[in-house]
N, C-alpha and C positions, 0 to 999 in steps of 0.2 A: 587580426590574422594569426599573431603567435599563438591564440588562445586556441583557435581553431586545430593547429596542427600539435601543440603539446596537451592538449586532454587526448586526440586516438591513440598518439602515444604512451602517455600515463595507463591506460588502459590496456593496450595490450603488454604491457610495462608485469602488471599487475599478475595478466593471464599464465604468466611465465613461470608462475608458482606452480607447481603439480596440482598440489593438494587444493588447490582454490579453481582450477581450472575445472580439475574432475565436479570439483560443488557446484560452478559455473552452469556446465552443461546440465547438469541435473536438476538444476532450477529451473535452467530455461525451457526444459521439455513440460516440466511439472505447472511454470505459470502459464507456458501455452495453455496447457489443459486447461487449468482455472478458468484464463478469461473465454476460453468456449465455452464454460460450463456456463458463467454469465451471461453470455449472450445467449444463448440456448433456453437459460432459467427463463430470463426477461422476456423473450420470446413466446415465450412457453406461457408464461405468468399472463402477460397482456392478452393472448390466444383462450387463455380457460375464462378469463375475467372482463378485460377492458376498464382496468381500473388501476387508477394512477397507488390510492392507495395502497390495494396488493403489490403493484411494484413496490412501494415503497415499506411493508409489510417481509416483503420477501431477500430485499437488501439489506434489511432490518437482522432479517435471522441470520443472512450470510455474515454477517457485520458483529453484530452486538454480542455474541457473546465472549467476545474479546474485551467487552468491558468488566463480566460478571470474572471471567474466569484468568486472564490476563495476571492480576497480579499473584496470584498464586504459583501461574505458571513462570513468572517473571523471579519468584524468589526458586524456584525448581531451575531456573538455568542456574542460577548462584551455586546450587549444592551437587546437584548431578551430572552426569556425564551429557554433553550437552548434542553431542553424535548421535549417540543412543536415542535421544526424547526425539530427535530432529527424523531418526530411524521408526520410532515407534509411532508418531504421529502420521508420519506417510502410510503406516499399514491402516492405521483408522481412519484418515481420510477415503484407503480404496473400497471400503465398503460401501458408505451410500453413495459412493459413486457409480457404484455397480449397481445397487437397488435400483437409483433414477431409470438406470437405463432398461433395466426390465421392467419396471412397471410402466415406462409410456409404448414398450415394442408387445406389452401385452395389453394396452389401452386400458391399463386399471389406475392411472392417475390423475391427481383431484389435487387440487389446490393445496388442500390440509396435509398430502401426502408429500408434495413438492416442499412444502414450507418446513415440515418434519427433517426432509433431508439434507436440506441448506442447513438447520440450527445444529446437526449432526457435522456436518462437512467446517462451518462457523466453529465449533467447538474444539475438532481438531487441530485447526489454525491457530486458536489463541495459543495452546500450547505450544505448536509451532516455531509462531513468528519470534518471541525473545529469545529463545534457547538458538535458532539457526543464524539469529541479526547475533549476536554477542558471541556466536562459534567464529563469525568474520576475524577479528584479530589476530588468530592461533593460525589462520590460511595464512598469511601475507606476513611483510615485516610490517612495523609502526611507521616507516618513512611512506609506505603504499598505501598504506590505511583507505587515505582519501580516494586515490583513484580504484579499490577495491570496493569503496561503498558506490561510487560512481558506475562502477561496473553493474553491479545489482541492479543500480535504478536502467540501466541501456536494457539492461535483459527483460526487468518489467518492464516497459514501455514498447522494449521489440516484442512479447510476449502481446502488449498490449495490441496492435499492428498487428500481427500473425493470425491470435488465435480467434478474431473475430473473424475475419475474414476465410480462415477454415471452416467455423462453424458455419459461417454464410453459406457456405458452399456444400456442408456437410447437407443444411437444413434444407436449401435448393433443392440437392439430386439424391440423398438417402433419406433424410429427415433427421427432425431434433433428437430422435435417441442415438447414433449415434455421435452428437456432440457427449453426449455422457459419458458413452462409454469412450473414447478417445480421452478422454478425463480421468476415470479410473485409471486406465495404462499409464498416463503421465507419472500418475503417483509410484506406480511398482519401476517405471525407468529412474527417475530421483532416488527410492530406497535402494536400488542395487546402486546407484551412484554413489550413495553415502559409505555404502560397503567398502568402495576401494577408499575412502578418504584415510589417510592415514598420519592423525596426528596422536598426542600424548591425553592422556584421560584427560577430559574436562569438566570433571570436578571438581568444583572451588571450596578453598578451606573454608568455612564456617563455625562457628562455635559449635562445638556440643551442646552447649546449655541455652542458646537461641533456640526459639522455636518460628514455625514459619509465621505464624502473625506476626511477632515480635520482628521479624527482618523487613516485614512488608512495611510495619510502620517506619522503619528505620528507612527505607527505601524514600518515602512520604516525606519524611524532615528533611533530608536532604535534598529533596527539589524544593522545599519550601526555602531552607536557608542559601540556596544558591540562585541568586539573582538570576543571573543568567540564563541557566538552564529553564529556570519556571518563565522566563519573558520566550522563551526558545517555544513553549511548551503550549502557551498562551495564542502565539503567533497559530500554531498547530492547530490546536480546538479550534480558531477562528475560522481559519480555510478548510479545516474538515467538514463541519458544522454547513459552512454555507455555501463553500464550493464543490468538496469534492460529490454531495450526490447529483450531479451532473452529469457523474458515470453512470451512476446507477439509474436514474431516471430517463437514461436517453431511447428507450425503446417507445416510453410515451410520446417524446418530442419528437422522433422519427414517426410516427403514426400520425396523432392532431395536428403537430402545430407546421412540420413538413412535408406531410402527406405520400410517405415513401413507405417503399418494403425492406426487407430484414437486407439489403444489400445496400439500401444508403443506409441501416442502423450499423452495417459492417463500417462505410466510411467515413461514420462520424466520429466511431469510437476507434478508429485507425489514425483519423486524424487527431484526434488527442494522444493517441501512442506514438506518431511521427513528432510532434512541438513534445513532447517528453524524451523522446531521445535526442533530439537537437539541445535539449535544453542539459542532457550528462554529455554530451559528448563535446561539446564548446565549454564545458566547464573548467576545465586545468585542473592543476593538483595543487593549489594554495591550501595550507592547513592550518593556515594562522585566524584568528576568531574575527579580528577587521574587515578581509575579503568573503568570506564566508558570513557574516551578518549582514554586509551590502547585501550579497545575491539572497539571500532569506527575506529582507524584508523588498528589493527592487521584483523581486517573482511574487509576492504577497500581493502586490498592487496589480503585476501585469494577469494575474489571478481575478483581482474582484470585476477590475473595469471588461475585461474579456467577458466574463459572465454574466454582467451586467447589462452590454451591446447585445450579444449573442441572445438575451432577451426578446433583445425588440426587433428582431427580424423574423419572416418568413420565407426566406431565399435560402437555398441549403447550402448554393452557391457563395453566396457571404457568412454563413456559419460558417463552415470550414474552417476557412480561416483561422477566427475567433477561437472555436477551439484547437487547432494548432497552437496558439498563443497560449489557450487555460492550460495545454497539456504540458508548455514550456515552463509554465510556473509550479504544476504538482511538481512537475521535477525536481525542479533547484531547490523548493522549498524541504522535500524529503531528503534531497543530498546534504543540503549547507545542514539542517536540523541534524540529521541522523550523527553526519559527522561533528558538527560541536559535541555533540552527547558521548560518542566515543572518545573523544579525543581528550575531554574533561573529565571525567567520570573513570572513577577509582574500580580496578579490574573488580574488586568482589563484591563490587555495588550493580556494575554493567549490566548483568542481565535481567535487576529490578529497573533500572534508568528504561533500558530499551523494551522492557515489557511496558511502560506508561507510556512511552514513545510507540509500540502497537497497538496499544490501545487507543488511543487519540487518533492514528493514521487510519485505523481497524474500524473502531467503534463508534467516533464520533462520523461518519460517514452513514451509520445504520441510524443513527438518533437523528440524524438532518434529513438523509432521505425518507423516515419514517415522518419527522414534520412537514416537510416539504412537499411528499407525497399527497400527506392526510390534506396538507393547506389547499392542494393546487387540487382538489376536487370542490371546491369552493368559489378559490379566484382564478385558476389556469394555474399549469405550470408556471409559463413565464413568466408571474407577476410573483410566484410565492420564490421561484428561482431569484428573482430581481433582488425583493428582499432577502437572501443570504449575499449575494453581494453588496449590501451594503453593510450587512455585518463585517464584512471581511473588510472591506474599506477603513468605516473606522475603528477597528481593530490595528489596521496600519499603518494611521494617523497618529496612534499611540505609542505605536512602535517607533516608526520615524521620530519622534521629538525626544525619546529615553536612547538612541539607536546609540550613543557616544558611553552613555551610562552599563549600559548591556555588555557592550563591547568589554569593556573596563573590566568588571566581574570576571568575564571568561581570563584575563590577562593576569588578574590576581588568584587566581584559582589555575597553577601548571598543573599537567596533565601528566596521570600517572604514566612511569616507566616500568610497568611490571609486565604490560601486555609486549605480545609479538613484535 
């Protein structure tokens, strides 16, 4: 029960800050948007095609190109102003946001145009996500940290919750364009939001004589020679890989293997945004690497076995649940990781640490749902689903038997004092 009532605290703890509060909202309007734009794409995608593959083709573009493009962007939060990229990014995102929506209100769109604008929309993000996860610090003090990253994850996850069940609603009584265009807007409410934030350039010193390869590699050794961080990292790719396209894949499972319309595909993927906010919001504010590895690798497990069950059913009525549970585990897994990474990780490294850390949350999701997609035209979803849960399993088995080992690393490795 203490845990219960000191993480809403920690959190609006957090929101007390201006400058994080004003980011706050502007996020939360912008991932509204997103996951309409998801549920809409998927919608859209299964409606032109019926093919699990193009889902998974299409999660692919939204997704991967934060693996291509990620680290480049990740050494650009290091050097530049990191407001500015998080400012410039939201203008590029509002473009084929806008495209989608006039090409389906003019019935000129085709698969190949739809998938154009996702790797468009995809491409923006990569640059994005490091530059605006690594601005986090400079909002808050360092004692907040945690319950600032924790905040993030409530807003995604209520974002998660919201903005399907808008789209639902959208696609019901106006139709799928405009989830789109409710998309684009999100992006120009976030840029003016950014407008007012008002902190100090974020700019990070660099050498002159470095060049961007050379930091990217330097970014590279340094999760190799840190135990921790790379076993952190590991854990990651595992449930990205074989849990998280669960998200992405769920307009097929709502279609075959539930046999509903876009308003139980609203409440399946609402019920994973509800067991993701339960899962930051009972979280507390422990900031020490012990508490924070428990809940990483105990959400790793309640991850694989949820999607594993969640399998072998046909009652939408006992999925639910199950995903309530998988959406408890994206959670904690993205809090407890995100925050060991801040918290260890040396300010002029952070926004190459947290560009690998979007990548793997970002990208290995478009590589799983692109396998898992391709597989499950073959064997069904549920069977090629089943096996990513058992990837993630014994991925976790590994984890659990080094969990004391891991720990340790983080403990010999203090966490710089130069950030907020």
């Amino acid at each position: 029960m203490v845990r219960l009532i000191d993480g809403p605290r920690a959190l609006l703890l957090a929101l007390r800050n201006p400058n994080f509060s004003i980011y706050t909202v502007g996020n939360a309007v912008s991932l509204i948007g997103t996951w309409m734009h998801r549920l809409a794409a998927g919608w859209l995608t299964w409606e032109l095609t019926h093919s699990g593959t193009w889902l998974g083709l299409i999660a692919f573009a939204d997704l991967f190109p934060t693996v291509v493009i990620t680290p480049f962007a990740g050494a650009a939060a290091d050097r530049w102003d990191r407001v500015k990229v998080v400012q410039a990014t939201l203008l590029l995102s509002f473009l084929p946001s806008l495209l989608l929506f006039v090409l389906v209100v003019t019935d000129t769109i085709t698969i190949e145009l739809l998938l154009l604008s996702t790797l468009l929309l995809g491409a923006a993000a990569a640059f994005n996500v490091p530059a605006r996860l690594a601005l986090i610090p400079s909002l808050v003090p360092r004692t907040e940290l945690n319950a600032a990253v924790a905040v993030n994850s409530v807003v995604f996850n209520l974002a998660r919750f919201v903005g399907p069940w808008l789209a639902a609603l959208l696609i019901a009584t106006a139709g799928v364009d405009y989830a789109f265009l409710a998309n684009a807007l999100s992006f120009v409410v976030f840029w003016a939001a950014m407008l007012r934030v008002d902190v100090a350039s974020q700019k990070q010193a660099v050498a002159a004589s470095a060049g961007m390869w050379r930091e990217i590699a330097e970014g590279a050794r340094y999760v190799v020679q840190h135990r921790g961080i790379a076993a952190i990292l590991v854990l990651l790719a595992a449930t990205a890989l074989g849990g998280r396209p669960l998200v992405e894949l769920l307009p097929g499972f709502a279609s075959d293997v539930f046999q509903t319309d876009a308003s139980g595909l609203a409440a399946m993927t609402a019920a994973i945004g509800i067991g993701a906010m339960v899962g930051g919001l009972t979280l507390g504010v422990d900031s020490e690497p012990a508490p924070l590895m428990r809940r990483l690798i105990f959400a790793t497990v309640c991850l694989a076995l949820a999607s594993m069950v969640f399998t072998s059913t046909r009652a939408l009525w006992f999925a639910l649940p199950l995903l309530v549970i998988a959406g408890f585990g994206h959670a904690r897994i993205g809090i407890a990781a995100q925050t060991l990474i801040q918290l260890t990780t040396e300010e002029s490294k952070r926004g190459r640490m947290l560009a690998i850390y979007g990548m793997l949350f970002r990208g290995g999701p478009a590589v799983g749902a692109l396998i898992i997609g391709f597989a499950s035209d073959y064997i069904g979803l549920p069977w090629a689903l089943f096996a990513g849960g058992v990837l993630m399993f014994s991925v976790w088995i590994w984890a659990f038997a080094l969990r004391h080992r891991i720990t340790r690393s983080f403990v010999s490795s203090p966490p710089d004092e130069t950030s907020a």
